[in-house]
TORPA-4810 file (N, C-alpha, C, O; in nm, 3 decimals):
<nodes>
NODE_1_0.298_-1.408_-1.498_0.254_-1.288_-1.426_0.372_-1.221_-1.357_0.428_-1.278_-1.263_X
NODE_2_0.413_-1.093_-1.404_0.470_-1.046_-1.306_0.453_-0.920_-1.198_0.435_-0.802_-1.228_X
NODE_3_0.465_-0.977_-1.063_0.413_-0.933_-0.966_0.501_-0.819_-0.867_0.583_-0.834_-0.776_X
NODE_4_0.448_-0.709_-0.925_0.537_-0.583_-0.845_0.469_-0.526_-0.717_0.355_-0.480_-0.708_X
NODE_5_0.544_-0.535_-0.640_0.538_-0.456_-0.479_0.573_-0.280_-0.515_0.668_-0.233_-0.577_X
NODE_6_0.476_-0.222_-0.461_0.484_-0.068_-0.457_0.487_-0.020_-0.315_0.372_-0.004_-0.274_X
NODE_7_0.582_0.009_-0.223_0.575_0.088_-0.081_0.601_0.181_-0.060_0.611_0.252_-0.160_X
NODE_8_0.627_0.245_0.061_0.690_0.374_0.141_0.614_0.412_0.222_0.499_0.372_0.241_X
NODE_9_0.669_0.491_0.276_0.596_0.590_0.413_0.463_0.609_0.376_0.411_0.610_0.264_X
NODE_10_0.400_0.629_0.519_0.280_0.647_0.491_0.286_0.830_0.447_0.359_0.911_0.504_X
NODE_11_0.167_0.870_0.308_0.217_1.005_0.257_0.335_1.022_0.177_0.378_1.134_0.150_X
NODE_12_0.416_0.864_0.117_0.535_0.900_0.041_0.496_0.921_-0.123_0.584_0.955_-0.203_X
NODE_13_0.392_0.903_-0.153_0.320_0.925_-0.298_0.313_0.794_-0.378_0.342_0.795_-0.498_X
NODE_14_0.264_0.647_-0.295_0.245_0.552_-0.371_0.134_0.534_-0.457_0.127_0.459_-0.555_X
NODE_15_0.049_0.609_-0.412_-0.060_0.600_-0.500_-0.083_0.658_-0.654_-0.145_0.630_-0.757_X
NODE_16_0.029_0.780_-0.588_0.058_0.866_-0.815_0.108_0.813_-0.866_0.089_0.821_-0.988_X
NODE_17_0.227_0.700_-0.808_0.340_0.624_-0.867_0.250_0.526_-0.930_0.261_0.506_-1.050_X
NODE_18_0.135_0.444_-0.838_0.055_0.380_-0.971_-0.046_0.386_-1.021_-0.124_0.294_-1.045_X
NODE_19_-0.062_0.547_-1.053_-0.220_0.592_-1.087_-0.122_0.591_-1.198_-0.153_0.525_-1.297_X
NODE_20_0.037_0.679_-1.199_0.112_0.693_-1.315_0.178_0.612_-1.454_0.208_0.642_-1.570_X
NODE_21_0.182_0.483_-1.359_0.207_0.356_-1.436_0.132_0.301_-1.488_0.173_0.264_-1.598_X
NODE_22_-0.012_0.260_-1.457_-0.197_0.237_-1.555_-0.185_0.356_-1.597_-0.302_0.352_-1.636_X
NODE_23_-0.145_0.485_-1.634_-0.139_0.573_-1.738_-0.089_0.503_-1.851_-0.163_0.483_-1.947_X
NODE_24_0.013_0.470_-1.850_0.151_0.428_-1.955_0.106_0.200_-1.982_0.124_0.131_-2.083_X
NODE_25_0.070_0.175_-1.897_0.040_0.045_-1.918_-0.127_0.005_-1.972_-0.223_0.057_-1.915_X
NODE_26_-0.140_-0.072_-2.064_-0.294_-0.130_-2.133_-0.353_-0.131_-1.979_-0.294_-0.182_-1.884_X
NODE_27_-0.460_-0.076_-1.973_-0.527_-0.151_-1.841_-0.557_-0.326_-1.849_-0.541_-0.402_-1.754_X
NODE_28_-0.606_-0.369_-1.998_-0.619_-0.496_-1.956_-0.498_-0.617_-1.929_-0.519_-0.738_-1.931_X
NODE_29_-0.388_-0.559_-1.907_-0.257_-0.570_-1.860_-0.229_-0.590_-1.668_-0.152_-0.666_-1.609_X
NODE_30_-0.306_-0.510_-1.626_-0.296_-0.479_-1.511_-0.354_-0.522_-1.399_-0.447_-0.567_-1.467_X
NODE_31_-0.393_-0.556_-1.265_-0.458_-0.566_-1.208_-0.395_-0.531_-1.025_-0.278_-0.554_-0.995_X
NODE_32_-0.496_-0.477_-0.928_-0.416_-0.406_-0.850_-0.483_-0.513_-0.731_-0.576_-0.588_-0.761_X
NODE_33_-0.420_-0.508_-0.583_-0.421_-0.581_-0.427_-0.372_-0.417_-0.366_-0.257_-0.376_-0.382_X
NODE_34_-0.480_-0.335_-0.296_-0.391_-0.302_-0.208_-0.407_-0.313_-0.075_-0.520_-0.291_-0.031_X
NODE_35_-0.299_-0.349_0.018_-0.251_-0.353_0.164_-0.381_-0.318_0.241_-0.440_-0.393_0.318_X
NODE_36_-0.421_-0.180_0.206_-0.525_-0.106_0.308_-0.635_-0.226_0.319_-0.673_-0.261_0.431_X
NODE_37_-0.686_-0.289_0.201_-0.826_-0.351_0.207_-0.800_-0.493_0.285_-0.881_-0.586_0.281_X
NODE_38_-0.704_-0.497_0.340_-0.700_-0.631_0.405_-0.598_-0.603_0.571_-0.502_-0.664_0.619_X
NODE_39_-0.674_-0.488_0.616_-0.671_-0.460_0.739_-0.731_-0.570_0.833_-0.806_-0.633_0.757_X
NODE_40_-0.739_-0.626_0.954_-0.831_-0.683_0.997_-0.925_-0.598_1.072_-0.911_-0.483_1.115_X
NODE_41_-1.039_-0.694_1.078_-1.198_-0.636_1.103_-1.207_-0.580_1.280_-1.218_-0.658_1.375_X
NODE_42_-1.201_-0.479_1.286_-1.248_-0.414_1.435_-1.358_-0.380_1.478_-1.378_-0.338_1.592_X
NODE_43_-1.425_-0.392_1.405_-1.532_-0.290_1.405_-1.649_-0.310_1.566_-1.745_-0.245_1.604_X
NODE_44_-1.589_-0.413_1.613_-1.686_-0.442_1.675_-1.580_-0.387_1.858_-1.584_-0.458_1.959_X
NODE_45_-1.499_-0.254_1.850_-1.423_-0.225_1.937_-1.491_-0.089_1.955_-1.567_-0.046_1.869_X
NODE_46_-1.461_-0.019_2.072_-1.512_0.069_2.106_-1.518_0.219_2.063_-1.407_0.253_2.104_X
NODE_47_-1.557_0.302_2.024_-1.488_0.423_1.970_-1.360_0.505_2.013_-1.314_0.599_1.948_X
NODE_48_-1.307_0.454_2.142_-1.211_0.481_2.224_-1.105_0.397_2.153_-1.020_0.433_2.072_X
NODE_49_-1.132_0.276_2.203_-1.031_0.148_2.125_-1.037_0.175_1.980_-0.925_0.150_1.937_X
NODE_50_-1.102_0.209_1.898_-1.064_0.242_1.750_-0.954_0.357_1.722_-0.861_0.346_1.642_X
NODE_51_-0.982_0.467_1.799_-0.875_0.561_1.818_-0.750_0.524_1.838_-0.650_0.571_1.785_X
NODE_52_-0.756_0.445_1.910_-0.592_0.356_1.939_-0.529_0.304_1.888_-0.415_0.270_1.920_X
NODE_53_-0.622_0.270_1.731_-0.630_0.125_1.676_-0.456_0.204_1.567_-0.447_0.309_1.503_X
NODE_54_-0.330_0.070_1.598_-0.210_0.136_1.518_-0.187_0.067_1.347_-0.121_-0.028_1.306_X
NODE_55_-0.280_0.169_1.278_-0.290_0.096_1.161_-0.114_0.070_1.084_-0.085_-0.015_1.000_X
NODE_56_-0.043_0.148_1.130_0.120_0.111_1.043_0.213_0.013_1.108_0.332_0.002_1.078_X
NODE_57_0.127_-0.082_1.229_0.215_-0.205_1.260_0.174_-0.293_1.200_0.054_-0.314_1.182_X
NODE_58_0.270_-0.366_1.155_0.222_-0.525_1.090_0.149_-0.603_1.140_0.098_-0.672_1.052_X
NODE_59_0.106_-0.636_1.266_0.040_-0.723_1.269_-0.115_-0.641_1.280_-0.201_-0.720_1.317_X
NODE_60_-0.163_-0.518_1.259_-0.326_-0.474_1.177_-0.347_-0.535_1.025_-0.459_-0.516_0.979_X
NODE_61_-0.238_-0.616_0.928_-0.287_-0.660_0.857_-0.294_-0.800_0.894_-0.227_-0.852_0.984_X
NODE_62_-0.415_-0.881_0.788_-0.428_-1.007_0.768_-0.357_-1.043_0.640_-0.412_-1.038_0.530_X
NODE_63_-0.200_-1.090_0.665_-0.116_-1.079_0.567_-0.169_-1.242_0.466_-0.158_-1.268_0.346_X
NODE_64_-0.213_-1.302_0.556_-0.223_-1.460_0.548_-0.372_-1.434_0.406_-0.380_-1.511_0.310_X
NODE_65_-0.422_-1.374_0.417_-0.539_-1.363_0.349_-0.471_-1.282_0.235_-0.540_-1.302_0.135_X
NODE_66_-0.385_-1.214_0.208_-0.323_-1.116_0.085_-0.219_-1.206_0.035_-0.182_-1.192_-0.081_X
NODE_67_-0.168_-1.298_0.110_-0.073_-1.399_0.024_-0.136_-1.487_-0.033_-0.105_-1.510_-0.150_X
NODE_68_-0.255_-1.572_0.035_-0.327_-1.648_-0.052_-0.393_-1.618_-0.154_-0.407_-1.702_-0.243_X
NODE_69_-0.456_-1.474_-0.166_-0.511_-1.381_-0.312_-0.401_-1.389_-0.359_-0.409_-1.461_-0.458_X
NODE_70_-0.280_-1.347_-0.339_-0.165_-1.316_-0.471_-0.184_-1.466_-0.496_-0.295_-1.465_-0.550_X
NODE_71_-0.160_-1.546_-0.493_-0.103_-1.692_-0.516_-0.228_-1.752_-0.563_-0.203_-1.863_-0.609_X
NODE_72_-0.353_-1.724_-0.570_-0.444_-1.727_-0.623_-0.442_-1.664_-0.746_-0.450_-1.732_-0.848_X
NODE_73_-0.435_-1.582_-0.749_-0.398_-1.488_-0.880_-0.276_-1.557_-0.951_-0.294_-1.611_-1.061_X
NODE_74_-0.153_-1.558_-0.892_-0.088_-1.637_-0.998_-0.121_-1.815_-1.036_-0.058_-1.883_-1.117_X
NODE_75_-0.215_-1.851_-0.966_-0.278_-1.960_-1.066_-0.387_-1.924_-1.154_-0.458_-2.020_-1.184_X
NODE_76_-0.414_-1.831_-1.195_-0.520_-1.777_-1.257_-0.640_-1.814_-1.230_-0.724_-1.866_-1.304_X
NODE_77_-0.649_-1.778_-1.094_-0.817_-1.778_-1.067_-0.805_-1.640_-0.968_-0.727_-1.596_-0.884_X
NODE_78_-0.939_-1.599_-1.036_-1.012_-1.454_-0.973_-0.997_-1.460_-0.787_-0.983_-1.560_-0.716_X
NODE_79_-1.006_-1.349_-0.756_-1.054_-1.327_-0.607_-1.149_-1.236_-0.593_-1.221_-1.179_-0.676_X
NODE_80_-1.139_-1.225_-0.421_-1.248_-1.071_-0.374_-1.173_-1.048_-0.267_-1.146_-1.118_-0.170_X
NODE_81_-1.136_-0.911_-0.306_-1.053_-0.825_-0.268_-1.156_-0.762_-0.136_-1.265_-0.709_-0.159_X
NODE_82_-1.115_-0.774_-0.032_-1.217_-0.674_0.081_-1.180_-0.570_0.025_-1.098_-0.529_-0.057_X
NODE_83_-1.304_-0.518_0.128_-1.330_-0.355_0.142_-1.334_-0.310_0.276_-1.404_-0.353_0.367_X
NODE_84_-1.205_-0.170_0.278_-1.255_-0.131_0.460_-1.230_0.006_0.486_-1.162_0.096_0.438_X
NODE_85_-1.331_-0.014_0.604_-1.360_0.128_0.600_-1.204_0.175_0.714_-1.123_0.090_0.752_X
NODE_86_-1.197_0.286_0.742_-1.093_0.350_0.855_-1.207_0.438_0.958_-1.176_0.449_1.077_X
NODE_87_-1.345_0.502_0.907_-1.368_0.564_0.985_-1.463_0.421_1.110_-1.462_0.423_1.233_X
NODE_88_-1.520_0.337_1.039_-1.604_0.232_1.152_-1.492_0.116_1.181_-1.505_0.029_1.268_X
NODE_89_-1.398_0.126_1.108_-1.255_0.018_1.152_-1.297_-0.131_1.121_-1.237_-0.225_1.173_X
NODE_90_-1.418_-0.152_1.022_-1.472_-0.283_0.973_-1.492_-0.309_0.845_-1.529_-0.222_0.766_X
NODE_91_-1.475_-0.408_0.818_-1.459_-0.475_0.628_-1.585_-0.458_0.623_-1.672_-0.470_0.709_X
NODE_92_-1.589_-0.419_0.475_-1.740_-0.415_0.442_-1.776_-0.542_0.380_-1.707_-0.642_0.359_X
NODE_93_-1.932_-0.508_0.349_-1.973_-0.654_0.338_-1.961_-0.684_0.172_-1.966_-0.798_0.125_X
NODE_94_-1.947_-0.581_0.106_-1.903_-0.583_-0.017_-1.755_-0.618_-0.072_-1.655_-0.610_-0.001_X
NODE_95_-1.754_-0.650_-0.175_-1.569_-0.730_-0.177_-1.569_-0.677_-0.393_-1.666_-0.672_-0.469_X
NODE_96_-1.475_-0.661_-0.410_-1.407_-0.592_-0.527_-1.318_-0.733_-0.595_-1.212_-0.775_-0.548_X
NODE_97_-1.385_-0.786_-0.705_-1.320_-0.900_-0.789_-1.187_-0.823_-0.873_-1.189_-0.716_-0.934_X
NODE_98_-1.042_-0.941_-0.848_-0.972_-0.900_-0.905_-0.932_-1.016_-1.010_-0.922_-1.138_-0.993_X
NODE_99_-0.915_-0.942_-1.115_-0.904_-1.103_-1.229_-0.730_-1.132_-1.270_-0.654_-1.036_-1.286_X
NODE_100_-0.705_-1.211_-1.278_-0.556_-1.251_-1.338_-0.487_-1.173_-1.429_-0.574_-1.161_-1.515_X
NODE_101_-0.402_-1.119_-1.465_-0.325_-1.014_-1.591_-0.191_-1.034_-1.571_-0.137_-1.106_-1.486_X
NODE_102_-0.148_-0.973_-1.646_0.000_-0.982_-1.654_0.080_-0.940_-1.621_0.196_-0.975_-1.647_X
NODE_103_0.040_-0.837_-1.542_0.140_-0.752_-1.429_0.033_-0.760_-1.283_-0.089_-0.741_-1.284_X
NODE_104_0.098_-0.786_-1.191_-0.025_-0.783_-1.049_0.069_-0.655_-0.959_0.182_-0.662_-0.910_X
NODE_105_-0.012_-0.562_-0.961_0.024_-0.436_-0.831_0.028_-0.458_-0.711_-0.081_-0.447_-0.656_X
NODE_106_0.160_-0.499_-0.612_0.061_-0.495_-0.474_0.077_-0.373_-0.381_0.195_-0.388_-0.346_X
NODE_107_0.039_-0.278_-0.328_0.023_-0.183_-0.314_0.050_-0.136_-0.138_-0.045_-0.170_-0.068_X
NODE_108_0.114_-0.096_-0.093_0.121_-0.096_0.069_0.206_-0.038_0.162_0.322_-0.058_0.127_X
NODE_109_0.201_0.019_0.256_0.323_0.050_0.367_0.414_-0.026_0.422_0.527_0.013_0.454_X
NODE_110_0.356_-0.180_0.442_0.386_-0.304_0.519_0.411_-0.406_0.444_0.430_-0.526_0.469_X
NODE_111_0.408_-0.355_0.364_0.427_-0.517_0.204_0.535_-0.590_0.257_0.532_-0.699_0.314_X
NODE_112_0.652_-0.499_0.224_0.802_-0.521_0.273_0.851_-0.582_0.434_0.969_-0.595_0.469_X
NODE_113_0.749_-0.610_0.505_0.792_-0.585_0.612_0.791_-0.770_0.662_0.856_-0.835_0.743_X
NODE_114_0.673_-0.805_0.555_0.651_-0.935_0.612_0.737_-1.056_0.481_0.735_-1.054_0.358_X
NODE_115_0.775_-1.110_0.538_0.891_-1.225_0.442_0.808_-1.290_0.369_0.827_-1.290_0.247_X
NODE_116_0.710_-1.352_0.418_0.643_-1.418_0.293_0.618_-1.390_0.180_0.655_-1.449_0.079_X
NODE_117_0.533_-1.271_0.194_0.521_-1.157_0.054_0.617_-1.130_-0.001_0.634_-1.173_-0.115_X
NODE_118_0.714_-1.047_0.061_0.841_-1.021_-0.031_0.845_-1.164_-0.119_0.812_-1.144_-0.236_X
NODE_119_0.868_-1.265_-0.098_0.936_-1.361_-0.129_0.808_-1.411_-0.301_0.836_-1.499_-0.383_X
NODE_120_0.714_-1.346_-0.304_0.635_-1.332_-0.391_0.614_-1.261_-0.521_0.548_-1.280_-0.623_X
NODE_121_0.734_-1.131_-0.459_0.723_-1.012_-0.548_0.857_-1.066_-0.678_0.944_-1.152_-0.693_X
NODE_122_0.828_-1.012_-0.711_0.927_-1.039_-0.866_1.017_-0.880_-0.866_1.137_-0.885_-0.893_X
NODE_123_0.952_-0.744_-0.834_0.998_-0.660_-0.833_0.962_-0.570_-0.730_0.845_-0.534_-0.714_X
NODE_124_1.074_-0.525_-0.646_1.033_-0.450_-0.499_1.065_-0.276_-0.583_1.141_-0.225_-0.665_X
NODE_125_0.953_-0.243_-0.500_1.010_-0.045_-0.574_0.956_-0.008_-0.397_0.855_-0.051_-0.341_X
NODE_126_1.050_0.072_-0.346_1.061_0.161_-0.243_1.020_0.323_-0.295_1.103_0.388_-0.359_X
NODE_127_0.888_0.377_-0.261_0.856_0.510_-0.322_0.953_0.610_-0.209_0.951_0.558_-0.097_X
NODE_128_1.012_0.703_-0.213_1.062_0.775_-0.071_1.055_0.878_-0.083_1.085_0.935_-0.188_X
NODE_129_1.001_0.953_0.046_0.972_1.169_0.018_1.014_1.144_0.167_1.026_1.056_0.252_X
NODE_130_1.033_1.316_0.137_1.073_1.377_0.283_0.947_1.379_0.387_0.826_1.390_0.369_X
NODE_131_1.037_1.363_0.516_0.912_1.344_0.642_0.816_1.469_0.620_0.696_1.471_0.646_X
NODE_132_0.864_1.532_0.588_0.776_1.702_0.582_0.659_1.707_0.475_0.545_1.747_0.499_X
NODE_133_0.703_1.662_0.364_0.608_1.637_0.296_0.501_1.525_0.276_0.397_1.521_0.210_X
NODE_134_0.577_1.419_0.373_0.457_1.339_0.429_0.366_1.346_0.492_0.256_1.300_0.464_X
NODE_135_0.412_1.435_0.638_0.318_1.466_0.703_0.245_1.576_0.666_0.159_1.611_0.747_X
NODE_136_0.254_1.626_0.590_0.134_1.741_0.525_0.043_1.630_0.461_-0.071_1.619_0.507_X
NODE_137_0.080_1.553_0.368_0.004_1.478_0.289_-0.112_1.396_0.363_-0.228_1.371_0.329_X
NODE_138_-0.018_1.355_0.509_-0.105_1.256_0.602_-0.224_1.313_0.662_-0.336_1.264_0.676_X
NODE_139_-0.160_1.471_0.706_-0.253_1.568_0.741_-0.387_1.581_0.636_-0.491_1.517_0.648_X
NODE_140_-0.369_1.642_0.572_-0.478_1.618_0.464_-0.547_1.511_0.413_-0.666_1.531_0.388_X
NODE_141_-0.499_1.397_0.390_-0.587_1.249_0.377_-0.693_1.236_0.531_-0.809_1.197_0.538_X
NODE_142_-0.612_1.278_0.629_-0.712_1.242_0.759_-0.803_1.357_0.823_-0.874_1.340_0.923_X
NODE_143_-0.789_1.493_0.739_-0.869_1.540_0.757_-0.987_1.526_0.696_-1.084_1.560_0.765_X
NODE_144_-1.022_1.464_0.527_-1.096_1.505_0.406_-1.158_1.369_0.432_-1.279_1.347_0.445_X
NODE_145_-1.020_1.246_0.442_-1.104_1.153_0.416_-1.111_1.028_0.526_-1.163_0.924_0.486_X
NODE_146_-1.056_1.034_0.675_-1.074_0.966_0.794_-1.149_1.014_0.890_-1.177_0.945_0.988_X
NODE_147_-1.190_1.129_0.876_-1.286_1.191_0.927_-1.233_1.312_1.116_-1.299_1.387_1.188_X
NODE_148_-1.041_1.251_1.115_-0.979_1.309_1.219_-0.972_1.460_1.188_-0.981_1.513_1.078_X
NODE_149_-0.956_1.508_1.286_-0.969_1.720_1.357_-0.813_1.702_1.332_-0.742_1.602_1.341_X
NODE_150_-0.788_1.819_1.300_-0.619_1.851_1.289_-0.580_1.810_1.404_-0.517_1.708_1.375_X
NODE_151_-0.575_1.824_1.530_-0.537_1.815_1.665_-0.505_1.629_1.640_-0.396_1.576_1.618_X
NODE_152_-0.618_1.576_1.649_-0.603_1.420_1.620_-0.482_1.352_1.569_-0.394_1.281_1.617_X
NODE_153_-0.521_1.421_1.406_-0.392_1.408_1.324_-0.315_1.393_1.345_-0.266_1.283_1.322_X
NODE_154_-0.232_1.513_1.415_-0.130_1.538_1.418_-0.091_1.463_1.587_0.020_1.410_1.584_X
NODE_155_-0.151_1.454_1.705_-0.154_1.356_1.769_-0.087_1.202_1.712_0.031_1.170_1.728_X
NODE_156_-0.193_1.116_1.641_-0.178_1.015_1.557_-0.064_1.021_1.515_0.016_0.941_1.564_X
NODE_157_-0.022_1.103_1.426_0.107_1.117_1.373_0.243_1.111_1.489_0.358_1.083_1.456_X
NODE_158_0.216_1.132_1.574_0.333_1.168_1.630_0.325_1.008_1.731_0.422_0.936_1.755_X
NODE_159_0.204_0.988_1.769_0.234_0.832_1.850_0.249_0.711_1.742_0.310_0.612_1.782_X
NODE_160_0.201_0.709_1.617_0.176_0.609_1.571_0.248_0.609_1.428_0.337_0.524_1.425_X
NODE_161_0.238_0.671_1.326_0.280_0.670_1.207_0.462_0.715_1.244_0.543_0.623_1.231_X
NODE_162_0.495_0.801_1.272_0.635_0.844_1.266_0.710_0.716_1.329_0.793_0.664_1.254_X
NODE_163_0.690_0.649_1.475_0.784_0.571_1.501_0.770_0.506_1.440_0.871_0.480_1.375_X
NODE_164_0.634_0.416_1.400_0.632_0.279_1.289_0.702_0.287_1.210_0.748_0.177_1.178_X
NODE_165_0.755_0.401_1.131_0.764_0.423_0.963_0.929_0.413_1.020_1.003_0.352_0.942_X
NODE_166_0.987_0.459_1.134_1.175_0.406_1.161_1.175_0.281_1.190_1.265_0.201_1.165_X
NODE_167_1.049_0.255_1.257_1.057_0.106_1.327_1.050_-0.026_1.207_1.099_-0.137_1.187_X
NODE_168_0.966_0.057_1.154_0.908_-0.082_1.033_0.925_-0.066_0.896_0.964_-0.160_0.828_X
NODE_169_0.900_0.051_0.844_0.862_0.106_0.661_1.036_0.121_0.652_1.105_0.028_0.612_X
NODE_170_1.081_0.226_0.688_1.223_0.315_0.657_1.304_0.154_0.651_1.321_0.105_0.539_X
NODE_171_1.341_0.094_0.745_1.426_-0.059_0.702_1.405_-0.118_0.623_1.485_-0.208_0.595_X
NODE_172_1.272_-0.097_0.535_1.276_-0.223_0.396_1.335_-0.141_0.313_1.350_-0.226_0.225_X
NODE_173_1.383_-0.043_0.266_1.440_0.005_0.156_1.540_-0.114_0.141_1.563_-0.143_0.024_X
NODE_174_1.599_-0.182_0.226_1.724_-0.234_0.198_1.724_-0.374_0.088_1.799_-0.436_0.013_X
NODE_175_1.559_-0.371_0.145_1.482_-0.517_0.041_1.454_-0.444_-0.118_1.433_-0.521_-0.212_X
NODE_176_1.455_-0.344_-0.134_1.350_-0.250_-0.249_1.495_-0.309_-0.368_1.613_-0.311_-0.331_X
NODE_177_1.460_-0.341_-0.474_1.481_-0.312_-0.617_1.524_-0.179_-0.673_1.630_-0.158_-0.731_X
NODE_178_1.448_-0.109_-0.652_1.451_0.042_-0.712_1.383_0.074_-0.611_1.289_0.017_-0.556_X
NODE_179_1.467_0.228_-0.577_1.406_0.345_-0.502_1.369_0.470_-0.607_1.422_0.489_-0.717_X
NODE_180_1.284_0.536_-0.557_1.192_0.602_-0.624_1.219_0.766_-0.533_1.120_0.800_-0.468_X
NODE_181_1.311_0.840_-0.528_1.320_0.990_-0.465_1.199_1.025_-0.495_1.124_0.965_-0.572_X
NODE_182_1.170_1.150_-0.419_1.050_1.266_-0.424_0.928_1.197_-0.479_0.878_1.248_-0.580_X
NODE_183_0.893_1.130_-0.447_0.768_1.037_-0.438_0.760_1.035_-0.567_0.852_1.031_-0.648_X
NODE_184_0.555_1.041_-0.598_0.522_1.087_-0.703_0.544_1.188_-0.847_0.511_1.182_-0.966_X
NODE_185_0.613_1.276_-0.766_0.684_1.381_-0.860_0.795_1.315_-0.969_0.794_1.380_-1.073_X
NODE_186_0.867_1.230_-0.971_0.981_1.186_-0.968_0.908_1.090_-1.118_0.875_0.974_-1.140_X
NODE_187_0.910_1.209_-1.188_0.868_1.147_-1.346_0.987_1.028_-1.419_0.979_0.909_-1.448_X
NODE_188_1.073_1.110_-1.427_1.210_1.027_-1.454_1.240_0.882_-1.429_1.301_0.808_-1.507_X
NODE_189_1.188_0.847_-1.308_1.241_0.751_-1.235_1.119_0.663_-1.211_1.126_0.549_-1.163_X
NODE_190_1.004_0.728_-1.249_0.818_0.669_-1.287_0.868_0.602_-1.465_0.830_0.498_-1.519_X
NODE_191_0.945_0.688_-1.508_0.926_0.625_-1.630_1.031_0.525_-1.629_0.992_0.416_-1.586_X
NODE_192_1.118_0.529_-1.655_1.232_0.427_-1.587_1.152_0.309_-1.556_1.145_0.224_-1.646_X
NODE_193_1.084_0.284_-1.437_1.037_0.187_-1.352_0.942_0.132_-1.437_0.963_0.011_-1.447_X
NODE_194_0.809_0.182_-1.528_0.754_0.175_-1.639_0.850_0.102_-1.756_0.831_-0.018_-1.779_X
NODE_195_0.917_0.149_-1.802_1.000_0.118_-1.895_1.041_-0.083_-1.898_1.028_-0.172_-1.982_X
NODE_196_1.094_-0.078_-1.747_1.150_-0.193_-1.703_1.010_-0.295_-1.720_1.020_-0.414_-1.749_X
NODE_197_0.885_-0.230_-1.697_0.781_-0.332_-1.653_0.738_-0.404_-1.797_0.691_-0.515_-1.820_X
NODE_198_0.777_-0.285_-1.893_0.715_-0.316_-2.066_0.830_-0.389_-2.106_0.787_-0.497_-2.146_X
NODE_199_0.956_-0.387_-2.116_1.054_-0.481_-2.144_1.028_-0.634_-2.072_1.028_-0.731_-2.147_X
NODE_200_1.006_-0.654_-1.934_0.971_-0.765_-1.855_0.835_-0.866_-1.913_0.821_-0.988_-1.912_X
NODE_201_0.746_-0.755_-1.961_0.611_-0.821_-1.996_0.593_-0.900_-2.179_0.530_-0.997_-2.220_X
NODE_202_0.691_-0.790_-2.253_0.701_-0.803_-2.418_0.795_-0.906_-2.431_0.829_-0.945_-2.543_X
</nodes>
């Protein structure tokens, strides 16, 4: 199995980078972990305290529970992937089976940040865009789909996502394999990264 780490800023375009790669790869090849679904469970905090809640520091994930799925997965046995919400800040009670394949995605802002994981990945890719075009992107994900007022947003953004991302995201490039310019856009360097994964797997 080989097991690739996908990161960057929050809004740096990790998600086209591997909507783009299951384009070009067999799906029954593939199988994805991402970061978000193994937030830990809040739900039972106040609507005040959820507002607060700093989803881009490392310790909001339960990293201990995403290393034992990968490592589960590379013995070839299935898992269940949580499910969570951002607007009630609690895992749902439903869970998403992921089965063993030959490439494992792990998907995240914070992947990089914690040693264990790295030390898991076979291949680190750093996605990277400009702050400007992040924060438009962030803007829009938390208006459509977190349920935050522009005001919020952009609040949020400025206490919580921007310092994390110098404090915590921006320093793992130094761990990354391949960096990935202009996020998603960055066909060239999508295929490239593709390229490497079909030589690795054949």
């Amino acid at each position: 199995m080989l097991i690739l780490g996908i990161t960057g800023g929050s809004g740096s375009g990790k998600t086209t980078v591997v909507r783009k790669i299951m384009k070009v790869l067999p799906k029954d090849k593939i199988s994805i972990l991402s970061q978000d679904a193994y937030y830990k469970d809040n739900g039972e905090l106040s609507q005040e305290e959820k507002e607060k809640i700093n989803f881009d520091h490392p310790d909001s994930i339960e990293f201990s529970l995403l290393n034992h799925h990968i490592r589960q997965l590379t013995h070839h046995q299935p898992v269940e992937m949580p499910t969570y919400s951002y607007t009630t800040c609690r895992r749902g009670t439903e869970t998403i089976p992921v089965f063993p394949t030959e490439i494992l995605i792990v998907e995240g802002i914070l992947i990089l940040t914690h040693e264990e994981l790295r030390s898991l990945l076979d291949l680190k890719v750093y996605v990277d865009s400009d702050a400007d075009d992040r924060l438009i992107r962030i803007i829009q994900r938390d208006v459509h789909e977190r349920g935050r007022g522009l005001d919020k947003s952009i609040q949020h953004y400025e206490s919580y996502v921007k310092p994390m991302h110098n404090i915590f995201i921006e320093p793992t490039k130094r761990y990354a394999d391949i960096i990935i310019p202009i996020g998603g856009h960055n066909d060239k360097g999508i295929d490239i990264l593709t390229s490497k994964i079909l030589q690795t797997i054949s």
